[in-house]
C-alpha positions in Angstrom: 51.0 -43.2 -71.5 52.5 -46.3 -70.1 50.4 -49.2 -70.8 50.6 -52.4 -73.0 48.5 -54.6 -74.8 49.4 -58.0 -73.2 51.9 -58.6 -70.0 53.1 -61.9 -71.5 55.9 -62.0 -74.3 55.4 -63.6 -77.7 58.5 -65.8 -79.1 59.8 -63.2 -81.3 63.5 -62.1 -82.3 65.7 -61.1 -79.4 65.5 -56.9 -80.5 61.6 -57.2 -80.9 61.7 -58.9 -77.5 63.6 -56.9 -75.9 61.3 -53.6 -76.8 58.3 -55.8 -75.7 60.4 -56.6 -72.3 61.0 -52.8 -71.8 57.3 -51.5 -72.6 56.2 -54.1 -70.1 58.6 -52.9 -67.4 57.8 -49.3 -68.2 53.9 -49.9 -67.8 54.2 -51.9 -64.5 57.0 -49.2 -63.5 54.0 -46.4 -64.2 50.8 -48.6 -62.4 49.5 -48.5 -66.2 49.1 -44.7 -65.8 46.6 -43.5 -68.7 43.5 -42.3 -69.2 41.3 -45.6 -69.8 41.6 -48.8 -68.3 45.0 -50.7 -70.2 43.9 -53.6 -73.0 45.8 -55.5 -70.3 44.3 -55.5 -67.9 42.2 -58.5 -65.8 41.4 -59.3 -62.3 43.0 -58.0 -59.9 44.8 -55.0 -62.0 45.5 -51.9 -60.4 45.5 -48.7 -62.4 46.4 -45.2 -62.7 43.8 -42.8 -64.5 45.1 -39.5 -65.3 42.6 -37.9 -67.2 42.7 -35.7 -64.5 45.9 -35.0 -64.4 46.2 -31.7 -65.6 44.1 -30.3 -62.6 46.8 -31.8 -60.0 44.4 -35.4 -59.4 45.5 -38.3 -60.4 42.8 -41.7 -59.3 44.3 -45.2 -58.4 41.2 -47.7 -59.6 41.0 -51.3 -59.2 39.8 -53.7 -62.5 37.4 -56.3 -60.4 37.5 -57.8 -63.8 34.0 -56.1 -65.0 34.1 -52.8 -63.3 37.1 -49.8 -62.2 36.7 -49.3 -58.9 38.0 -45.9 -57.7 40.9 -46.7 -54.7 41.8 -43.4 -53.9 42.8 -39.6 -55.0 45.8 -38.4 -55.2 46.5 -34.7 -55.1 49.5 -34.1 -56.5 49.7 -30.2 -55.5 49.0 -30.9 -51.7 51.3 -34.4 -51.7 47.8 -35.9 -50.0 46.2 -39.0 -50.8 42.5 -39.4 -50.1 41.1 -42.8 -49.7 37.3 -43.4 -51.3 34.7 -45.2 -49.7 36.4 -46.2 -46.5 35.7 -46.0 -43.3 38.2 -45.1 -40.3 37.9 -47.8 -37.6 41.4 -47.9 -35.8 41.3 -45.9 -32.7 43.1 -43.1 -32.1 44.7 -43.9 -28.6 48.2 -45.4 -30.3 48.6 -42.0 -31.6 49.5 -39.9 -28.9 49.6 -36.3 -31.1 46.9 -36.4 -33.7 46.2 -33.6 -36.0 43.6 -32.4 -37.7 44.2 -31.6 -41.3 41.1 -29.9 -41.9 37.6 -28.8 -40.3 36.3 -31.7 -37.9 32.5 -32.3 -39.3 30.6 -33.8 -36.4 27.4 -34.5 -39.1 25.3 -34.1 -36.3 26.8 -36.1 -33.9 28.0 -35.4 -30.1 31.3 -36.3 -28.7 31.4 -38.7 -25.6 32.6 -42.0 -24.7 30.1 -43.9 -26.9 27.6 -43.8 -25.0 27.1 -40.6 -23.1 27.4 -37.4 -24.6 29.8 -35.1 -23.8 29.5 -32.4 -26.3 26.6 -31.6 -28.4 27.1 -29.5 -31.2 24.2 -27.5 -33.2 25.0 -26.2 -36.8 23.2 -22.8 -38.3 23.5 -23.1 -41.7 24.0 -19.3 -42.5 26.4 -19.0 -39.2 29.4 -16.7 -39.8 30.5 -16.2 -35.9 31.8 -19.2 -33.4 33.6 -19.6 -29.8 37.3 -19.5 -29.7 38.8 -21.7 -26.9 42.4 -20.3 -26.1 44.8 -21.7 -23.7 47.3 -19.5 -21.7 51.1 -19.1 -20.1 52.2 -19.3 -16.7 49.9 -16.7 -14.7 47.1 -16.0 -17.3 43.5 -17.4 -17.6 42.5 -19.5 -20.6 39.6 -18.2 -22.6 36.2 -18.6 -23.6 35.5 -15.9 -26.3 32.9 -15.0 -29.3 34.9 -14.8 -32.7 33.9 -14.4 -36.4 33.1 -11.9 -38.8 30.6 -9.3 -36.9 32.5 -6.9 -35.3 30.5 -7.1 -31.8 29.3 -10.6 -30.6 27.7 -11.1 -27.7 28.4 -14.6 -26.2 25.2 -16.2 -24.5 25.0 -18.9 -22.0 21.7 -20.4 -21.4 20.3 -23.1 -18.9 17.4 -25.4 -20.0 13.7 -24.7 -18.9 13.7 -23.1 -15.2 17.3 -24.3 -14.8 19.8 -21.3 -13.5 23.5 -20.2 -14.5 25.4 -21.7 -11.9 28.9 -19.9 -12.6 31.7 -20.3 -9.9 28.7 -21.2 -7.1 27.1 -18.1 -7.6 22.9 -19.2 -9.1 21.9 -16.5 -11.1 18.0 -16.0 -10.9 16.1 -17.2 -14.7 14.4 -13.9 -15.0 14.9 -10.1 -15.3 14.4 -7.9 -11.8 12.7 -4.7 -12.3 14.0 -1.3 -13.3 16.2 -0.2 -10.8 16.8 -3.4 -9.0 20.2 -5.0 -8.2 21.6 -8.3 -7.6 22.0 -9.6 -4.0 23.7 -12.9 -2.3 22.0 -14.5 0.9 25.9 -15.5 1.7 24.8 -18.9 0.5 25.6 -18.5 -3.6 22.0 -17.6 -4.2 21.6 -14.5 -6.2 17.9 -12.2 -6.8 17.2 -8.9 -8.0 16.2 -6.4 -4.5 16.1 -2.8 -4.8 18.8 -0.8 -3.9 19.1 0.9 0.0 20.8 3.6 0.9 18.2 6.3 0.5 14.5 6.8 1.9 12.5 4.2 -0.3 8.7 4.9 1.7 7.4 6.9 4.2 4.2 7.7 6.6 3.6 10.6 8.4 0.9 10.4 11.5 0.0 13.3 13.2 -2.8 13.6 16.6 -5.7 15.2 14.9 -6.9 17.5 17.8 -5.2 19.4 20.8 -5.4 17.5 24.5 -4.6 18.8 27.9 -3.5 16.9 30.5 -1.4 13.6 30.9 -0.5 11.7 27.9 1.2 8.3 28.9 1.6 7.1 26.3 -0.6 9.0 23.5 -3.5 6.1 22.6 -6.0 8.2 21.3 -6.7 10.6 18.5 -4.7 9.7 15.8 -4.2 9.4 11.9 -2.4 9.7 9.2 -2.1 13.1 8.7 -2.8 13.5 4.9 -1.7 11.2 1.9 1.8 11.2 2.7 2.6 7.8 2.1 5.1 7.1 -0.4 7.6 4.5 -1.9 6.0 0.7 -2.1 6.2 -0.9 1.4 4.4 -4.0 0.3 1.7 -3.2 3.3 1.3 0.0 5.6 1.6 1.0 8.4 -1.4 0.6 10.7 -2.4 1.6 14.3 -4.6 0.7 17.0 -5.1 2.9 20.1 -2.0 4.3 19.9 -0.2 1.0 19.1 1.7 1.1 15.2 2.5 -2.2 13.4 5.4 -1.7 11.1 5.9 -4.0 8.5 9.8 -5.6 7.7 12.5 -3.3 6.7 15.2 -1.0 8.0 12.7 2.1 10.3 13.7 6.0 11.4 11.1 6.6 13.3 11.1 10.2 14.8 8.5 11.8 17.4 8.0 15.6 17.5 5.2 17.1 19.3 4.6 20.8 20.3 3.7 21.2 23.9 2.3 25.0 25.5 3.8 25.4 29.1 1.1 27.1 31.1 0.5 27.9 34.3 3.2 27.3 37.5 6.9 27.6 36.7 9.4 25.9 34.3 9.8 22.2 34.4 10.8 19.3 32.5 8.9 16.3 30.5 10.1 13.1 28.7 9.4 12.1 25.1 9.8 8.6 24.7 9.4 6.3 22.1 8.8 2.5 23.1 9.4 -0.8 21.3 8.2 -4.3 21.2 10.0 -6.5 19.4 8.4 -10.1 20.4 4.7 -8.8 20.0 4.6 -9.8 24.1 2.7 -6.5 25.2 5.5 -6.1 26.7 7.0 -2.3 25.4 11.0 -1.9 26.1 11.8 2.2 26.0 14.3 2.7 22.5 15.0 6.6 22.6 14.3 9.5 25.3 14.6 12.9 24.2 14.2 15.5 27.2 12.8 19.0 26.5 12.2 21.8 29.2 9.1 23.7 29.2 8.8 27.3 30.0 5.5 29.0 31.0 3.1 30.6 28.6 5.4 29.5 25.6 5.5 27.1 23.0 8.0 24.3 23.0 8.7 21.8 20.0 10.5 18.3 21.0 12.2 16.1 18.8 13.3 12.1 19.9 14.3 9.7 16.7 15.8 6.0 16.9 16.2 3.3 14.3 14.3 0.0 14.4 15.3 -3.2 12.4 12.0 -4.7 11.5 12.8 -8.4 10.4 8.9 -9.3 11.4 5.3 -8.0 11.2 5.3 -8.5 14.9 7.0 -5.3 16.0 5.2 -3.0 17.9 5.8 1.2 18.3 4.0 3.5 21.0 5.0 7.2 22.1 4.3 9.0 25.4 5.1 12.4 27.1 5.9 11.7 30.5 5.8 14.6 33.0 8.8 15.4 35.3 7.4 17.5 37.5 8.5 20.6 38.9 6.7 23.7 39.5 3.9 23.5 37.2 4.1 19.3 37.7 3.6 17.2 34.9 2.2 17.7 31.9 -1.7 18.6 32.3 -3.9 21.3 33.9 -3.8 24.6 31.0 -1.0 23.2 29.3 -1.6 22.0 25.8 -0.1 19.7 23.7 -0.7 19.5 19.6 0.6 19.3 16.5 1.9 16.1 17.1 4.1 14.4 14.7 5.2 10.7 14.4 7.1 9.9 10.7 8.2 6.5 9.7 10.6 6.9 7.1 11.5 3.3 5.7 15.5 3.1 4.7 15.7 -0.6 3.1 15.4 -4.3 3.5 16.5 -5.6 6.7 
């Protein structure tokens, strides 16, 4: 203990003096180090209290001539010294590499210029996993990761209300496709859930419904749809007016097959055709011929297929079987045509 009853010196003999001088010294050398306030103390004195001492904390206090008033800490095991009561109003901009000795505590606060925010943090009290920001070297990427003590984290990134995850320009939809489905760009950074092409996703197959002779150009008469066929989800069907189909958007096969009976005269020729209109004009362009010779008293199956991009309801399909004459003529008299097929097999989205 280095303290002293009174700072002033009594006249006393020079040896008694000269102790009083030195304890003096000594306790103004020390900051009156002890564990209680010195006798000699009065406004304005400035302390050290080391009751403390023994667990590495020593606390500089202030005599406001009533009251100690705690300065600071000192930690005498970390060299620190930890100011009480303050507040930090200098700005940081003179120092141009400040460290943090510890965790940063926001209490709740965002960081931002002072008036905006910039970054708003949210605590959970129970929280043992974070984000680790990590720079990088020459030719790397820096890195946005999930760290702490689980051993898999997934890391989430979540836009307010109906907002989307804009990431790079691509805007991910807010909501979950369907089993199956797949992301797809429209080539402008707008991304939504489609299902997948590639493979036969509906069908219809249409058959004539009784045997005809004679000429059939085109075939407007007699049909449906052969039996419940239909399958896949094409939003709406197919549907058909004397002879005339609708097909609904999406990437079409569309083959024609009939089976024609050659009777009567000798062998000739006819034309299966399958016509197109695009523009919903009336107008029918021809897409696909397929040519089949017929031979007499026999049965003779065509085939004629083409694709059809469908990027409208308005598209119209119609098949004939055009004669081409020669010995028998064209299609008609005895000869028969039946079992006549037309499938629409859907491939995709346009």
């Amino acid at each position: 203990m280095s303290q002293v009853t009174q700072i002033t010196i009594d006249n006393v003999a020079f040896g008694t003096f000269r102790s009083n001088l030195n304890d003096t010294l000594n306790a103004l050398n020390s900051m009156h180090s002890g564990t209680s306030r010195p006798a000699s103390a009065t406004t304005g004195t400035i302390w050290l209290d080391t009751t403390n001492a023994g667990s590495n904390s020593l606390t500089i206090k202030f005599f406001d001539g009533t009251d100690d008033i705690t300065v600071a800490d000192v930690d005498t095991s970390a060299n620190t010294i930890n100011f009480i009561d303050s507040t930090v109003t200098t700005e940081l901009i003179s120092d141009l590499s400040p460290q943090l000795g510890g965790m940063l505590d926001v209490n709740g606060n965002a960081i931002g210029n002072g008036t905006e925010e910039l970054i708003k943090f949210s605590e959970t009290a129970s929280a043992v996993n974070e984000i680790t920001v990590t720079n990088s070297a020459t030719g790397n990427a820096p890195e946005i990761s999930a760290t702490g003590d689980d051993t898999d984290i997934d890391l989430k990134l979540t836009p307010k209300g109906s907002g989307n995850l804009n990431l790079d320009g691509l805007i991910f939809p807010n909501a979950d496709g369907t089993t199956g489905q797949f992301l797809k760009t429209d080539g402008s950074g707008n991304l939504s859930f489609d299902t997948a092409g590639g493979g036969i996703t509906s069908a219809e197959h249409w058959r004539l419904t009784t045997s005809f002779t004679g000429d059939a150009d085109p075939i407007a008469s007699n049909l449906e749809r052969a039996d419940n066929t239909k399958s896949g989800n094409i939003g709406t069907n197919i549907t058909q007016s004397s002879g005339v189909f609708t097909l609904p958007t999406g990437i079409w096969k569309i083959e024609f097959v009939p089976e024609i009976y050659g009777a009567g005269g000798d062998d000739y020729q006819v034309n299966l055709e399958i016509d197109v209109d695009e523009t919903n004009s009336g107008s029918f362009t021809n897409y696909a011929t397929g040519l089949i010779n017929l031979v007499n008293t026999a049965w003779t199956t065509g085939y004629v297929s083409t694709m059809v991009d469908v990027t409208s309801s308005d598209v119209k399909v119609r098949f004939a079987i055009v004669g081409m004459g020669g010995g028998g003529g064209e299609v008609g008299g005895s000869s028969t045509v039946t079992n006549t097929h037309m499938n629409f097999i859907r491939l995709g989205d346009t």
